[in-house]
Wavefront OBJ file of the C-alpha trace (Angstrom):
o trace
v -25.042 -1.453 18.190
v -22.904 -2.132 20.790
v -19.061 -2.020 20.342
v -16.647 -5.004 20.709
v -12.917 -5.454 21.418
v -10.544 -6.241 18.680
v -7.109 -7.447 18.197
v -5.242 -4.565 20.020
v -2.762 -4.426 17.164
v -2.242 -1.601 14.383
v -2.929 -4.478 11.915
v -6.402 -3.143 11.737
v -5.564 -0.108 9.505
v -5.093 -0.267 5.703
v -1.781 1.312 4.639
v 0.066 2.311 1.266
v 2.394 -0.225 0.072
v 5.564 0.920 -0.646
v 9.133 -0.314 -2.002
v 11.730 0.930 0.463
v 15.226 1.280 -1.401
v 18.458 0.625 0.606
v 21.937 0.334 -0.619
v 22.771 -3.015 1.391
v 26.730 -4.166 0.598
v 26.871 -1.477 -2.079
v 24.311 -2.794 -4.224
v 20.726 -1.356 -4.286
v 18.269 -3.672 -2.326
v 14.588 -3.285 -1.837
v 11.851 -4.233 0.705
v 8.309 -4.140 0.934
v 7.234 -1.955 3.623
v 4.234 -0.313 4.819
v 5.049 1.263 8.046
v 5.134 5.317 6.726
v 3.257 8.864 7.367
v 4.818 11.789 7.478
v 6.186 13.674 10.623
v 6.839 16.750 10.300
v 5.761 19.951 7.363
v 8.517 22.039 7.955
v 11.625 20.446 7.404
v 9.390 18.001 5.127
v 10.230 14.391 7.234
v 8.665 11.251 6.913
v 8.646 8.365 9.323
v 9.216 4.596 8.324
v 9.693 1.385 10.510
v 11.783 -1.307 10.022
v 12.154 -4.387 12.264
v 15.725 -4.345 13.664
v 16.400 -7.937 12.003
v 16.088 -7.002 8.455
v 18.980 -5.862 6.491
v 17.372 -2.678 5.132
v 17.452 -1.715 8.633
v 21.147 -2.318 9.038
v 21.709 -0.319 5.335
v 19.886 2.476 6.427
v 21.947 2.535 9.840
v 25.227 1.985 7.908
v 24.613 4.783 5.198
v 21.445 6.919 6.543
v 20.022 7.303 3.097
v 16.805 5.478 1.767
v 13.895 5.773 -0.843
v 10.569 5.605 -0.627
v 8.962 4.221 -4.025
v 5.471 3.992 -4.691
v 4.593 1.050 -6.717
v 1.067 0.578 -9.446
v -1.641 -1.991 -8.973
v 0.855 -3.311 -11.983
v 3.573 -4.344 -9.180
v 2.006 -6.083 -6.923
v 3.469 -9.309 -7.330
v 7.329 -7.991 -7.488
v 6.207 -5.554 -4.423
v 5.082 -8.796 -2.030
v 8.456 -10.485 -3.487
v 10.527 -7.755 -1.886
v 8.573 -8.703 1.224
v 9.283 -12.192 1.131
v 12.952 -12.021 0.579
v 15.503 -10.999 2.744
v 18.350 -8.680 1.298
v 20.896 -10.486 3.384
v 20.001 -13.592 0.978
v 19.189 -12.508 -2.245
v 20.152 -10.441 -4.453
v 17.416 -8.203 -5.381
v 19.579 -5.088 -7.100
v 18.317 -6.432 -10.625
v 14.760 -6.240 -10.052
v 13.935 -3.013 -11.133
v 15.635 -0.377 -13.260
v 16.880 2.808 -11.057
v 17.790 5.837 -10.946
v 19.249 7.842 -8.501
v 19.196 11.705 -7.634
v 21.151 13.735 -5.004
v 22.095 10.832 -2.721
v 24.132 7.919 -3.816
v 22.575 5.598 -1.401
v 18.831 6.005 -1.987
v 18.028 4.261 -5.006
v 14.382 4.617 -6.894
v 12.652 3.086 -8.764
v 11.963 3.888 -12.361
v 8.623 1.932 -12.818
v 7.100 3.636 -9.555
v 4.856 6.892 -10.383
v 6.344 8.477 -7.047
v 9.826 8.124 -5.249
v 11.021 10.262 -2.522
v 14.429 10.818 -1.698
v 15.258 10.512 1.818
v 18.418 11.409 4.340
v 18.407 10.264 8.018
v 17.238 12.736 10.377
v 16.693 11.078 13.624
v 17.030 7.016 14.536
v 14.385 6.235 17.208
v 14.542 2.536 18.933
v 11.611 0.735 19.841
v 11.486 -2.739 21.414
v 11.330 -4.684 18.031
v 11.572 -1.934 15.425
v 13.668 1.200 14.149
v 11.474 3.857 13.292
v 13.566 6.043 11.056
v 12.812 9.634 10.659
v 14.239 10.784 6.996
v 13.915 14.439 5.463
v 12.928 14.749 1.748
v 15.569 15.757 -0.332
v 13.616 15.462 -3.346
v 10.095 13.675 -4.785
v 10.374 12.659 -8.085
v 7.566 11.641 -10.767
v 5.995 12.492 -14.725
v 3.983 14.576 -15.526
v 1.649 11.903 -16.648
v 1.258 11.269 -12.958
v 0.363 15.008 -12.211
v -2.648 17.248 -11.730
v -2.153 20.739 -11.679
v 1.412 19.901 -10.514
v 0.432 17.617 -7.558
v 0.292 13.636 -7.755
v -3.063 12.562 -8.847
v -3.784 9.337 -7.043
v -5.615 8.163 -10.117
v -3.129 8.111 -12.270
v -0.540 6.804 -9.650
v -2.833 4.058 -9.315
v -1.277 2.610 -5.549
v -2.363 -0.367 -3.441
v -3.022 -0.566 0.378
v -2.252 -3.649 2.390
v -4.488 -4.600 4.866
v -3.533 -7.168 7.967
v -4.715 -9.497 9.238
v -6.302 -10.698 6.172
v -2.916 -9.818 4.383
v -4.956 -8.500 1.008
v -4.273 -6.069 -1.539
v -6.356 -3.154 -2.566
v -6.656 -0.850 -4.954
v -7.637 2.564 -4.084
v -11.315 3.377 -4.716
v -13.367 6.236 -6.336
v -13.075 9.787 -4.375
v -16.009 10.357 -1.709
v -14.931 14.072 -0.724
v -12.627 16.983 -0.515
v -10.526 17.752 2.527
v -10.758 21.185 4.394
v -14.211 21.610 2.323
v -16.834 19.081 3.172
v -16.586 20.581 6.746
v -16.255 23.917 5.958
v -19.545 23.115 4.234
v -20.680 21.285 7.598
v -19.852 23.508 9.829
v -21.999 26.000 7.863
v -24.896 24.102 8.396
v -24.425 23.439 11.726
v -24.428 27.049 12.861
v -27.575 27.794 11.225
l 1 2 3 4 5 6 7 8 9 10 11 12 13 14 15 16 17 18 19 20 21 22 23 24 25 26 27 28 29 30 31 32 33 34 35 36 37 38 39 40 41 42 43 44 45 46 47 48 49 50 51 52 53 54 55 56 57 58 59 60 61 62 63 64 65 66 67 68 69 70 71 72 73 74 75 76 77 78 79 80 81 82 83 84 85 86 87 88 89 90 91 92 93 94 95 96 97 98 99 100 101 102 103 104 105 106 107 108 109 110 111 112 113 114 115 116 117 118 119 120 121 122 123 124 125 126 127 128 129 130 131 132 133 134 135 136 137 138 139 140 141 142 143 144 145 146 147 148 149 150 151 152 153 154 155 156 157 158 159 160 161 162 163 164 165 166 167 168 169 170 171 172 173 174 175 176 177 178 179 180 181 182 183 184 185 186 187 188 189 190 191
C-alpha cells in the first residue's frame, strides 16, 4: 500500500481535552484547550500552548499560575463552550464550582476527576503561540477516580478531540500494557 501526503499540520493527532483555568481580571476564567504533554519527570513540568490572542494567555503571563482540569464524557458540551468564548468577553467564572489549593491563581474545577496545579516555569514564544512550561505543584482527584492510588482512566472517563473533523471521543477499551507487551516481544524475538 503505498503511502500518501497529508495535511502537514499536527491536526492529525487525537488529543485529551482539557479545561485550562486562568485567573483573567481577578476572576477565574476557563478555556478549552488541547495543546498539553508533559516535559520534563524530574521537576514534574508540563507543557501547554496558547495562541498569543486569547486572554488566558495574557492571565497566565500576568500571574504565571494556571490549572489543568480534566473534564468527563459528562462535560462535553460546557468544555467546547469554554472554547467558543473568549474570556475577554464573557464572563465564564460561574460556570463551574472551584476550588483552589496552594496557588491563588490556578483555579480547578470541582466536577473534573483530575486537576493539576500549575506555576510558570519557563515562557517560550513561537510565531503564533505561547507554549507555557508549568511545574506541578499538586494533582488533585477522589478516590473514586483511583486504582491502586493512580488515576484509572476508566473511571475518569476523558474525551479526545480530533481535528480536522473537530469530533469528540471517548476513550476506548485497553489493548495492552506499557513496558510489558515488548518485554514479552522482545522475548520472542531473540529466540
Amino acid at each position: 500500500m503505498a503511502k500518501i501526503t497529508v495535511d502537514k499540520s499536527l491536526f492529525c493527532l487525537p488529543w485529551t481535552q482539557t479545561l485550562l483555568g486562568t485567573h483573567l481580571n481577578g476572576k477565574a476564567n476557563f478555556m478549552a484547550l488541547d495543546w498539553t504533554t508533559r516535559v520534563n519527570y524530574q521537576p514534574a513540568l508540563l507543557g501547554i500552548c496558547v495562541n498569543r490572542s486569547h486572554a488566558s494567555n495574557e492571565a497566565i503571563r500576568e500571574n504565571g499560575q494556571f490549572s489543568v482540569n480534566i473534564p468527563t464524557v459528562d462535560m462535553v458540551a460546557v468544555t467546547d463552550y469554554c472554547g467558543i468564548v473568549s474570556g475577554s468577553t464573557v464572563d465564564k467564572s460561574g460556570l463551574f464550582d472551584v476550588f483552589y489549593g496552594q496557588l491563588k491563581a490556578a483555579p480547578l474545577i470541582t466536577a473534573c476527576p483530575l486537576n493539576i496545579e500549575c506555576q510558570l516555569f519557563q515562557t517560550v514564544d513561537l510565531p503564533t503561540n505561547t507554549l507555557f512550561i508549568g511545574e506541578i505543584v499538586n494533582i488533585y482527584s477522589e478516590e473514586r477516580y483511583l486504582h491502586n492510588g493512580k488515576p484509572d482512566v476508566k473511571k475518569v472517563r476523558p474525551f479526545l478531540l480530533t481535528m480536522p473533523d473537530n469530533r469528540f471521543w471517548a476513550v476506548g477499551e485497553q489493548v495492552g500494557n506499557a513496558w510489558r507487551d515488548g518485554v514479552a516481544y522482545q522475548k520472542k524475538m531473540n529466540q
